[in-house]
C-alpha positions in Angstrom: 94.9 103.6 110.9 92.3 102.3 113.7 89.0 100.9 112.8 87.1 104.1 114.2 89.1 106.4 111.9 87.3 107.6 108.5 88.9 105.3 106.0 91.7 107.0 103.3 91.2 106.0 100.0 95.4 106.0 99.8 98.4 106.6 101.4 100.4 108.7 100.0 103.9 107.2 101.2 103.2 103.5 102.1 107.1 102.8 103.4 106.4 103.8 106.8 103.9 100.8 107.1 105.7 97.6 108.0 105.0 93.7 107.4 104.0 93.8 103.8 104.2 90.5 102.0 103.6 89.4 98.2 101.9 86.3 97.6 103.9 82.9 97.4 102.3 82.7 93.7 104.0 85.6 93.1 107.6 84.3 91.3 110.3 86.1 93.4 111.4 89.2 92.4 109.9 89.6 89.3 108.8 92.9 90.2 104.6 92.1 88.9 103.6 92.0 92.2 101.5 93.8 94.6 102.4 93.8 98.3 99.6 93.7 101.0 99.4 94.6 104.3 96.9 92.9 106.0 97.9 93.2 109.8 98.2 97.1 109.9 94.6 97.1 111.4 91.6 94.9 110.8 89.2 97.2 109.0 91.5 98.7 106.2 93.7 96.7 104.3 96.6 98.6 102.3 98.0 97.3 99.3 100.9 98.4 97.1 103.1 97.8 93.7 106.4 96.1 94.9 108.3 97.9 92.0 107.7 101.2 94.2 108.1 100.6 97.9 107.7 104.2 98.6 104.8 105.1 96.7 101.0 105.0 97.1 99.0 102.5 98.1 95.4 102.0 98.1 93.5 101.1 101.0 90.4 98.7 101.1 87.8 98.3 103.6 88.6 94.5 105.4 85.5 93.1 103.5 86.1 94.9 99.8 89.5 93.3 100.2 87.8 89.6 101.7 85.4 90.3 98.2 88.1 90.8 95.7 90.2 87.6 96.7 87.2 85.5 96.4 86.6 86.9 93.4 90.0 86.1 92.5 90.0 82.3 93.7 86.7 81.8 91.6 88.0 83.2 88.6 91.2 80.6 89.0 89.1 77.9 89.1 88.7 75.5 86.3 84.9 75.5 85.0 83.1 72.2 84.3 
């Protein structure tokens, strides 16, 4: 995937990407995880279910993916 390529909505068979990691909130192997690979290129971010290493996973434009984990962090956050 390069930045000047029309961006997939998946991938099909994701095990051919390498460096995917879980987060370190994740709990080990508890297999409720997804895996995301944020060095495969800087516009598209794939991400994947760890219980199915060889599956799909679906790909997210670099700021759709930026969006979603702040979205995340404020969610997490106590309210006053």
């Amino acid at each position: 995937m390069h930045s000047n390529e029309p961006l997939p909505r998946s991938i099909p068979d994701a095990s051919a990407l390498t460096t995917w990691r879980k987060s370190t909130y994740s709990g080990g192997d508890s297999g409720q995880c997804l895996e995301v690979n944020d060095h495969a290129c800087a516009a598209h971010v794939p991400v994947r279910d760890s219980k199915n290493p060889h599956g799909p996973a679906v790909v997210f434009t670099s700021g759709a993916w930026t969006a979603f984990l702040g979205a995340v962090k404020a969610a997490d956050r106590p309210r006053p």
